[in-house]
SERO-4910 file (N, C-alpha, C, O; in steps of 0.05 Angstrom, whole numbers):
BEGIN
 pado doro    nc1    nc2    nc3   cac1   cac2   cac3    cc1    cc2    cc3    oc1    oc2    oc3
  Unk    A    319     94    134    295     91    150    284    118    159    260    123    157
  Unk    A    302    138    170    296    158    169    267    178    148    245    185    156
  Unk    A    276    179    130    267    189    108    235    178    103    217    191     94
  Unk    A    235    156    111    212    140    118    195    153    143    171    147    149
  Unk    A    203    161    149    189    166    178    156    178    177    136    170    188
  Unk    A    160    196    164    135    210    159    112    207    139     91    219    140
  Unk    A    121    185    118    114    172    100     96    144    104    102    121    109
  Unk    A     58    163     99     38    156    113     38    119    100     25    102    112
  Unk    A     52    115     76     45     90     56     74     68     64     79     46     54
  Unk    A     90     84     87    109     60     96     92     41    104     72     41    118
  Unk    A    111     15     84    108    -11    103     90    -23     98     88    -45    108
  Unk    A     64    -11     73     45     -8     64     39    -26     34     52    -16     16
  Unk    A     25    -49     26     35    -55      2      5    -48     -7    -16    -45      6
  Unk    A     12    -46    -35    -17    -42    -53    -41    -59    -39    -61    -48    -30
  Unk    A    -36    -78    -39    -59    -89    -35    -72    -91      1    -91   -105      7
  Unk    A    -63    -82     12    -61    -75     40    -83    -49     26   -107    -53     22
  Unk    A    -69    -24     20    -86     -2     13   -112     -4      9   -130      5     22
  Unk    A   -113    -24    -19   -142    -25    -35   -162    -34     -6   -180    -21      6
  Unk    A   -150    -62     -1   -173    -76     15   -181    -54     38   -202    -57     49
  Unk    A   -169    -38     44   -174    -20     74   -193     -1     59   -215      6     68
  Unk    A   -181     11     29   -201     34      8   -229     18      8   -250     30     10
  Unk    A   -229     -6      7   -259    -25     -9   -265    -23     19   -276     -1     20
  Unk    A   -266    -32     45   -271    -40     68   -290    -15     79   -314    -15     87
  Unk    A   -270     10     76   -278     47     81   -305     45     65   -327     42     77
  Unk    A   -303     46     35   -325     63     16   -336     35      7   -360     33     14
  Unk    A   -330     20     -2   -347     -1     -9   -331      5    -45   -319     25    -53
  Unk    A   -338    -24    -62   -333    -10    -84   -355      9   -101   -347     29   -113
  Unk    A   -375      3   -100   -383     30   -111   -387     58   -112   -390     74   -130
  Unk    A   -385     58    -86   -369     84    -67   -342    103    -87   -338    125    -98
  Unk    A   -320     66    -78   -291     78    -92   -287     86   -124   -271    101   -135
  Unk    A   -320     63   -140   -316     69   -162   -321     98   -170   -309    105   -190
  Unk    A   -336    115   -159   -347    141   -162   -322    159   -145   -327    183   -143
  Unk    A   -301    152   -136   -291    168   -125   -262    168   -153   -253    189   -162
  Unk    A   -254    146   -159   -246    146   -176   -250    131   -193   -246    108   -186
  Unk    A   -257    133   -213   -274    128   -242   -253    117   -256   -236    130   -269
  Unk    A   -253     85   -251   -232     66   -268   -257     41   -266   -274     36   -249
  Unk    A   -249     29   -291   -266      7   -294   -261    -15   -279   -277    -34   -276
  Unk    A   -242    -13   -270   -234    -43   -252   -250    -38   -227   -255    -57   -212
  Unk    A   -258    -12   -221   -272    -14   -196   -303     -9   -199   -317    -10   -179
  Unk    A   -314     -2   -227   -339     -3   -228   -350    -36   -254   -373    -39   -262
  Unk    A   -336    -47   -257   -347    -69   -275   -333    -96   -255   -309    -97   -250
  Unk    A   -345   -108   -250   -345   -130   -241   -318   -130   -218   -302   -149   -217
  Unk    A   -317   -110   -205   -295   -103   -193   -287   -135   -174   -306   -149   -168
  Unk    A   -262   -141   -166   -243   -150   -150   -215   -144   -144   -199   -129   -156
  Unk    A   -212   -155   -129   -189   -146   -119   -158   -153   -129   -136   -144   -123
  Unk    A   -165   -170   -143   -141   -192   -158   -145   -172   -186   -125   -165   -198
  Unk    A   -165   -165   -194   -159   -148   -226   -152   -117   -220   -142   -100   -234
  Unk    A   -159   -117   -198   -156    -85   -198   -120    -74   -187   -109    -52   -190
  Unk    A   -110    -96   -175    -82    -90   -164    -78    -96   -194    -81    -74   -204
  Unk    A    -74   -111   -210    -67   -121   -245    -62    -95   -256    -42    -88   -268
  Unk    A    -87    -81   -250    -87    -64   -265    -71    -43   -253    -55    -31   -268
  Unk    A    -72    -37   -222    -58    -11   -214    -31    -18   -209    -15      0   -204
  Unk    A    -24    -46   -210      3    -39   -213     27    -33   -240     51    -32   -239
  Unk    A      8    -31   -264     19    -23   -285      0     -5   -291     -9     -9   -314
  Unk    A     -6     10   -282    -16     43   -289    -18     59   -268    -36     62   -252
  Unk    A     13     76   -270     18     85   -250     -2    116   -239      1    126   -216
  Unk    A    -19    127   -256    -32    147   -256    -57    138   -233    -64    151   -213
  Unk    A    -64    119   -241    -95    101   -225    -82    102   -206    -91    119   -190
  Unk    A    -57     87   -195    -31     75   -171    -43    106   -154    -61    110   -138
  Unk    A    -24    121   -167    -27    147   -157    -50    164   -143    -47    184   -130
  Unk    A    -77    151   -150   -101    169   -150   -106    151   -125   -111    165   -106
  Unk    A   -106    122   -118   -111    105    -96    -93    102    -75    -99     93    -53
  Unk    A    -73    109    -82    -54    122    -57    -60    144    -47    -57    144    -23
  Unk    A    -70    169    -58    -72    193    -53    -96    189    -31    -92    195     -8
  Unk    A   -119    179    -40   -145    174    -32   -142    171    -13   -152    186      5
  Unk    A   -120    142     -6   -118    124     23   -103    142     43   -105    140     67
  Unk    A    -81    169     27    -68    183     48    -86    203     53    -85    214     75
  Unk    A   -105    212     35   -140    236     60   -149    223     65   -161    231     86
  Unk    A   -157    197     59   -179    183     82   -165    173    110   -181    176    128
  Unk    A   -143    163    118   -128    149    137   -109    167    151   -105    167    176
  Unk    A    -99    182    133    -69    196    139    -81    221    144    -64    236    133
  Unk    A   -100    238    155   -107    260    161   -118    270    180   -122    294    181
***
């Protein structure tokens, strides 16, 4: 638990993230911030976790996002 402590995405599940990312920028906002098709073509929220939770690079870029927009 320790180790956790400082770790802005404790406790945090993907889809917790997105909806707070879509809520902040909107999706067309998020799609221009990061340029994946799940968030500029007919974006939702059910295809877009599909997608980021087996592509960990995208995973990575929407975590990052949510820790400068929230965590700073």
């Amino acid at each position: 638990m320790e180790e956790q402590k400082n770790n802005p995405l404790h406790g945090k599940t993907l889809e917790m993230i997105l909806v707070q990312l879509v809520d902040f920028y909107g999706w067309e906002h998020l799609g221009y911030k990061i340029n994946i098709n799940c968030f500029n073509n007919d974006p939702s929220i059910k295809s877009s976790l599909k997608f980021l939770r087996r592509t960990p690079w995208a995973r990575k870029q929407v975590e990052d996002l949510y820790i400068s927009t929230f965590a700073s």
